[in-house]
N, C-alpha and C positions, 0 to 999 in steps of 0.2 A: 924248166922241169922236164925231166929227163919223162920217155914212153913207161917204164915201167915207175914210176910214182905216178904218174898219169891215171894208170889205170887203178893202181891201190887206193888213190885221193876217188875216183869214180866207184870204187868198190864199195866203197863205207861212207855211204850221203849222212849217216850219223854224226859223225865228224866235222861237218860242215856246220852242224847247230851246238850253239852253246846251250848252258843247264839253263836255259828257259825255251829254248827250242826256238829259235829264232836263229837265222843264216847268220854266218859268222861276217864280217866285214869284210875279211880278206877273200872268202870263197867271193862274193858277189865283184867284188875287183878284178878275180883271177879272171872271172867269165866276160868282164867287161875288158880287160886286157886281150882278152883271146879273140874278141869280137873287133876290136878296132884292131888288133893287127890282121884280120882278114882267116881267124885260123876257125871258122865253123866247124868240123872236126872236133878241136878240142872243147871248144865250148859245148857241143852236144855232149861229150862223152863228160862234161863233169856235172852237164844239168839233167843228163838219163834218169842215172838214178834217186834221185830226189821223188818224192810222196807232191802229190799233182797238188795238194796246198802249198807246199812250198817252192814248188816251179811258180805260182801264181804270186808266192809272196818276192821271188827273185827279183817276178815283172814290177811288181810296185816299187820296190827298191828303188830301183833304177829311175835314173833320173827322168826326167818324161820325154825330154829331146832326144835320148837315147834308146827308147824304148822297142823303138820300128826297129832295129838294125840286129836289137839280143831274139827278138821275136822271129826275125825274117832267119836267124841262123841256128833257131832251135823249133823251127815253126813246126816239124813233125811231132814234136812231146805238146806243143799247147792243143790240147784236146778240149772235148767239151766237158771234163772233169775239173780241167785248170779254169777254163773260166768261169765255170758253178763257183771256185772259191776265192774268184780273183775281185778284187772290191768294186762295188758299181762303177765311180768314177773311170776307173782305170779300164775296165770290163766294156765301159761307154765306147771310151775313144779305142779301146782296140777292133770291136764289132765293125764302126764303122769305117776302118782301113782296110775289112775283107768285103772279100764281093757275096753277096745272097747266096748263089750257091753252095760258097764255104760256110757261109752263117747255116745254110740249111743243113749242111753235112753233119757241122757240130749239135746241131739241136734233135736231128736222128739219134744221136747218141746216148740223148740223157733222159733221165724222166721227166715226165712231162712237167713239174712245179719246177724243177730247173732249167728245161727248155724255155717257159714261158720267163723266166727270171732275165735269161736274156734276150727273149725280145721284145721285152715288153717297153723298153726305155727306146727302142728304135724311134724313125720317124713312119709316120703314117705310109709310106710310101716303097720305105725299105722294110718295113714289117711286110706289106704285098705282097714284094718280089721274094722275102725268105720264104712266106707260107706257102706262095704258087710252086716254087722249088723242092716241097716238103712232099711227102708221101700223101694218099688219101686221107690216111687215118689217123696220122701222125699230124696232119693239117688242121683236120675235123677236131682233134682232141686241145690243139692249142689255141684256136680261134674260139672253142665254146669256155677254157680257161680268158681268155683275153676278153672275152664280154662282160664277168664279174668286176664288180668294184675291185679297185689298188688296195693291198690289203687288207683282203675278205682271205673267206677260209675255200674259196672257190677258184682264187689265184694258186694259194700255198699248196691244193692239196695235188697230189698225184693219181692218176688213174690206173697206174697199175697197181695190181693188188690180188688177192686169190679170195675167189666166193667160192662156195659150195652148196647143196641141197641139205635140206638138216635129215632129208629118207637117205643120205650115204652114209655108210660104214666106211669107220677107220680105212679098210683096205684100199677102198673104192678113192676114198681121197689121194691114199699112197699112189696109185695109180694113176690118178690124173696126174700127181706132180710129178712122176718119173716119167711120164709117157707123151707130156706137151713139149716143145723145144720154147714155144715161145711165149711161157709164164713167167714173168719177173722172177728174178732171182733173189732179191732183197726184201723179204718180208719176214714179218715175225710172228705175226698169229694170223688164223686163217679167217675170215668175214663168212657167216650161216644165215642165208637168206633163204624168205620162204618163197612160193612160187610168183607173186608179183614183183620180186627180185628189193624187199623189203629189210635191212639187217633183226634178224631175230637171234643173235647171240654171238659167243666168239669164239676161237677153241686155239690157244695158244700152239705153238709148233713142235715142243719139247712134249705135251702132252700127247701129240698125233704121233711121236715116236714110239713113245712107251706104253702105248695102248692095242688091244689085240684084233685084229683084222677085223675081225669079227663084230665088234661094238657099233653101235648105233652115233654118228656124229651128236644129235640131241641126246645123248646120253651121258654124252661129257664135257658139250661144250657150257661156256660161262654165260647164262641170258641177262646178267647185270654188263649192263655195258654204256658206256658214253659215247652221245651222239655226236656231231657238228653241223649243225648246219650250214649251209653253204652258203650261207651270206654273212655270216660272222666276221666280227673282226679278230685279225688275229692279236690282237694282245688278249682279247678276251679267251680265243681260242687256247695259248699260252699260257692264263692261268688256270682254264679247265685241265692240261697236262700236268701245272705245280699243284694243283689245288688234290689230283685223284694218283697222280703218281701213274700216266700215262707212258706207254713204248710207242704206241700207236692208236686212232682211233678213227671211226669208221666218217664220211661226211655223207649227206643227206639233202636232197634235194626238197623244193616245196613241197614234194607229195609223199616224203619219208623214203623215198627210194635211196640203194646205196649207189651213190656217183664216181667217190675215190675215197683215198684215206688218206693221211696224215702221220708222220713220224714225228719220234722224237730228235732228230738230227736237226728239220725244220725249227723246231719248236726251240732249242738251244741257241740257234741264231736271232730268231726274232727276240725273245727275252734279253739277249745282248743286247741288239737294236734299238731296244725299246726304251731299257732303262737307259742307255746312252741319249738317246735323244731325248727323253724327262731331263736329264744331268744337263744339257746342255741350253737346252730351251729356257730351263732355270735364268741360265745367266745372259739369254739374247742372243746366243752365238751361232745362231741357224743350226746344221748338220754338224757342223767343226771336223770335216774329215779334211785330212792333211793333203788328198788329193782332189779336193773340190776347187773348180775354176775360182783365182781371186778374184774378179770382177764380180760374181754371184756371191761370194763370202763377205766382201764390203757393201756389197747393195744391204745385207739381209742382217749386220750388225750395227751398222748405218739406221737403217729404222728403227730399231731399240735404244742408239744412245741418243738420238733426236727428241725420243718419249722420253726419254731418260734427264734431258736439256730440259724440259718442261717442268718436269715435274721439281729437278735442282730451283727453275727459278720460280717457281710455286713455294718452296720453303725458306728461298731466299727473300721472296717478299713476305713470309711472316717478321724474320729478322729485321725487315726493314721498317714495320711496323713499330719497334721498338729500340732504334737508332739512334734514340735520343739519351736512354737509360743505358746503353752501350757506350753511347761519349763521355757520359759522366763516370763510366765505371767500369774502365777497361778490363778488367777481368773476367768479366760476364764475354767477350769476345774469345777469351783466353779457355774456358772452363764449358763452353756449350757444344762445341764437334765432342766431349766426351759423351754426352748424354745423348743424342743422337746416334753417335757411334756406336754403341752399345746397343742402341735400342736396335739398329739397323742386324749388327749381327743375332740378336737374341730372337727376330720374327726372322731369320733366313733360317735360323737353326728349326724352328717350327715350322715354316712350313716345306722345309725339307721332308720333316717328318709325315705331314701331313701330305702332301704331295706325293712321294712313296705309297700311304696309305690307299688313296686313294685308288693307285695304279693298281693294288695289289690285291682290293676289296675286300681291305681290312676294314675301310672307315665306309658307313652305310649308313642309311636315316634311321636305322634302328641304334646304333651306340653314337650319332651325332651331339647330341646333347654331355654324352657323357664323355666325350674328348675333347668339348669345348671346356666344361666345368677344369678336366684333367688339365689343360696344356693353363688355363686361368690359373691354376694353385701353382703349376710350377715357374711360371712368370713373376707371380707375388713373391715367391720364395727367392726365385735367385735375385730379383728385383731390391728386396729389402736386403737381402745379401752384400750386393753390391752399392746399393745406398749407403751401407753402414761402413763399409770399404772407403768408397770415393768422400764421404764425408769428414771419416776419419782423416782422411789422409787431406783434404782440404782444409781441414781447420788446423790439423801439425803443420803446413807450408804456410799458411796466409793467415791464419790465427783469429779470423771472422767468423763467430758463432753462427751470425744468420746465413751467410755467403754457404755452408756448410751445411747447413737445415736446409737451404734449396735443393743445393745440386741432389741433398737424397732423396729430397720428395719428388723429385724429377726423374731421378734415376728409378724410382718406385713405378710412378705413374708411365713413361714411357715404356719402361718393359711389359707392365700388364697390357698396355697399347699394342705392342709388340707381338705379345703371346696372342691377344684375342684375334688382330690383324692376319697373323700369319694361319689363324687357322679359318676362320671369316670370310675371308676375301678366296682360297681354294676352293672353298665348300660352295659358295653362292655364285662361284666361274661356273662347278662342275652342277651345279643345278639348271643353271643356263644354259646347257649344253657346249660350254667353249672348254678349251683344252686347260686348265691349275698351270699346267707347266710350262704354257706358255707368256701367259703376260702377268700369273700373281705379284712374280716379286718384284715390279715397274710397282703395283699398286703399295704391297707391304713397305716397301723403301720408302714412297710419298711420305707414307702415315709415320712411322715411325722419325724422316725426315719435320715433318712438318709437327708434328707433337712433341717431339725432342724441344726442339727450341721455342715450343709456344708456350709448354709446361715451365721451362724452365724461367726465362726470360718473361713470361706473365706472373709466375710467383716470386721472383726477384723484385718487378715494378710494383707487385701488393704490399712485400715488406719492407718495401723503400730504399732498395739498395743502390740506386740511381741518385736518388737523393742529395 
C-alpha cells in the first residue's frame, strides 16, 4: 500500500465499517499485518481515526494471544474512552498488563461511573495501588462509588453534574457555566436544589437558552421530576428511564440529598445487559460472552446440564414405570417424544413471555391471576389444536382409533400442563425472591417432560392399548 492510499484509507475510518457498522475484515488484518511486520507507524495512522468504540471493538477482534502487540503499537489512542467501551472480559485482561499509575491516568479521564466500571473488576490490592495514584478527590469520589452494592444505582451514577439555587436567575446560571473551567461538559438539564442541597426541580438546558436573564430559575424550572435512589438496582433504575421516557435523572442519598445523576447512555447499556442475561440464563449458559475464560463458561453450563441429567432421569423413570405396555406395543415408544416435545416447547414459549414480563413490570400481583386465566385459555387452544392435528394424522398413518384418541388427549392435557407451568413456576421463583430466568425452565422442562409421558402412556395403559 503505497503512502498516499495510506493516508486516504486513514482519512475516511467510515470505510473501514460495513452497512452494519461493524470493522470490515480486511481493515482488522491490514492492522494485524502492519503489527507483525514491526510497522507501528502504519498501524497507528489507520487506527487514529476510528471513533474510540471501534478502536475497542478492533481490540476484541483480535485474537487474545495477539492482543498485547496491536495495544503496545497503538497504546497512545487506547485511552480511557476506549476502555469505557471495550467489553469487561477483554477490558479485564488489558487493566491488568498496565501498571496502577497507568490505570490511574486512564481513570483521571473519565467520569466517575466509568472510572469505577473499570476498577471495580480489579483485585483488592491493585484497586489500592490505582486509588493511592488517583487525585484526592478523584479517589474520594471512587472509593465512596466502590462502597455501594455491584449494580445499584450508586455504582452506575456519576458525580458530575451542574446544581444550582432555585433564588438564581437565568443570567446568574449563564454565568456560572461560562465562568467555571471545571463544570462537566456533558450534561443535559440542570439539577435545582434548595439550601440543604435537596433536588427540588429541573430545568432542562435548551430552556436556560431561550429564557431572559432576567427570570427567576423557580420560574421555569420542571418540579415534577424522578428520583433514584442510590441503592437501586439498576434494572429497576432502567425501567424507571423506559417507563418516564428519561435523558437523565437526579440520584439521592438516604437523607434525599442530591449525590450524582444518571444518563441515558448508561441506562441503554444496562437494558442490553440485562435482557441478554434473562436470554441466556433462560437456557443455562452463564454470561455466554464470546470472550469469557473457557474454563469458567464449562464450570457454569456444566451445572445446569447436570440439573438437567436429573431431571431427563426423573422422566425417564416415569417411562420405566410403564415398560411393560411399551413391550407389548411398540408404538407407544415411537409416538411419546412427540407429546412431550411439544409440550416442552409450548411452556418455553410461555414462560418466555412471562419471564420478559416480569423483568419489565408488566406482570404484578395485581393482574397475576388474570395472566394465569390468559396463558390457560391459550394452552387449551393450541392444545386441542394440535390434538386434533397429531390425531388426525395418527389415525391416517396407523389406522388405530384409540392409539389416536390418546396421543390427543395427551397432547391437550400436557400443553395446559405446559401453559400453567411456564407461568407458575416464574411467578412463585419471583415471590421467593430467586431470579425466573435463572432456573424456571430446568423446572418447566421437568413437568412438561414428566407429564408428557405420564399422560400419555397412563391413558394408553387405561384403554388397554398394551393389551
Amino acid at each position: 500500500m503505497s503512502e498516499t492510499e495510506l493516508h486516504e484509507e486513514a482519512a475516511a475510518p467510515e470505510s473501514q465499517l460495513d452497512e452494519d457498522d461493524r470493522l470490515k475484515p480486511e481493515f482488522v488484518s491490514a492492522v494485524l499485518d502492519a503489527v507483525d511486520e514491526g510497522d507501528d507507524e502504519t498501524a497507528h495512522m489507520l487506527v487514529a481515526p476510528l471513533h474510540p468504540a471501534d478502536i475497542a471493538d478492533l481490540i476484541e477482534l483480535v485474537p487474545s494471544e495477539r492482543r498485547a502487540d496491536v495495544v503496545t503499537a497503538i497504546s497512545d489512542l487506547i485511552d480511557g474512552d476506549v476502555l469505557a467501551e471495550m467489553n469487561d472480559w477483554v477490558r479485564e485482561a488489558l487493566v491488568d498488563a498496565l501498571e496502577p499509575h497507568q490505570v490511574a491516568d486512564l481513570a483521571a479521564e473519565l467520569d466517575t461511573d466509568d472510572a469505577v466500571a473499570i476498577i471495580e473488576d480489579m483485585d483488592v490490592e491493585d484497586q489500592r495501588e490505582v486509588l493511592r495514584a488517583l487525585d484526592p478527590d478523584d479517589r474520594a469520589a471512587i472509593e465512596e462509588a466502590l462502597s455501594y452494592p455491584e449494580e445499584s444505582a450508586g455504582r452506575l451514577m456519576q458525580r458530575e453534574l451542574i446544581a444550582v439555587p432555585e433564588h438564581w436567575t437565568v443570567g446568574d446560571v449563564l454565568d456560572y457555566l461560562r465562568g467555571n473551567d471545571e463544570l462537566t461538559t456533558d450534561f443535559w438539564e440542570i439539577f435545582v436544589v434548595d439550601p440543604s442541597h435537596k433536588p427540588i426541580g429541573t430545568c432542562e438546558l435548551s430552556w436556560i437558552l431561550r429564557t431572559p436573564r432576567g427570570i427567576t430559575i423557580s420560574d421555569v424550572m420542571k418540579r415534577e421530576q424522578t428520583l433514584i435512589p442510590i441503592d437501586m438496582d439498576q434494572e429497576e433504575v432502567a425501567l424507571r428511564f423506559q417507563k418516564y421516557a428519561l435523558i437523565s435523572a437526579a440520584v439521592v442519598d438516604l437523607s434525599g440529598r442530591l449525590v450524582g445523576m444518571i444518563t441515558v447512555d448508561d441506562i441503554v447499556h444496562i437494558i442490553s445487559q440485562e435482557a441478554g442475561e434473562d436470554i441466556l440464563r433462560l437456557s443455562g449458559a452463564g454470561e455466554g460472552d464470546i470472550n469469557e475464560p473457557v474454563l469458567l463458561t464449562v464450570r457454569t453450563r456444566l451445572t445446569w446440564l447436570f440439573v438437567n441429567l436429573g431431571t431427563a432421569m426423573l422422566a425417564a423413570s416415569v417411562v420405566g414405570l410403564f415398560q411393560g405396555e411399551i413391550a407389548k406395543f411398540a408404538l407407544l415408544a415411537v409416538l411419546m417424544p412427540i407429546v412431550s416435545g411439544m409440550g416442552g416447547n409450548a411452556g418455553t414459549q410461555t414462560l418466555a413471555v412471562v419471564v420478559r414480563a416480569i423483568a419489565t413490570n408488566q406482570l404484578t400481583e395485581s393482574n397475576t391471576l388474570r395472566m394465569i386465566w390468559r396463558e390457560l385459555r391459550i394452552a387449551a387452544a393450541n392444545g386441542a389444536t394440535l390434538g386434533l392435528a397429531i390425531g388426525a394424522g395418527t389415525m391416517l398413518v396407523y389406522g388405530i382409533p384409540w392409539l389416536a384418541a390418546v396421543i390427543a388427549a395427551a397432547m391437550v392435557i400436557n400443553n395446559v400442563i405446559a401453559g400453567l407451568s411456564g407461568v407458575l413456576i416464574p411467578v412463585t421463583l419471583d415471590r421467593l425472591r430467586v431470579d425466573p430466568a435463572v432456573s424456571s425452565a430446568v423446572f418447566v422442562t421437568m413437568m412438561t417432560d414428566v407429564m408428557g409421558f405420564f399422560s400419555f402412556l397412563g391413558l394408553a395403559t387405561l384403554v388397554g392399548l398394551g393389551s
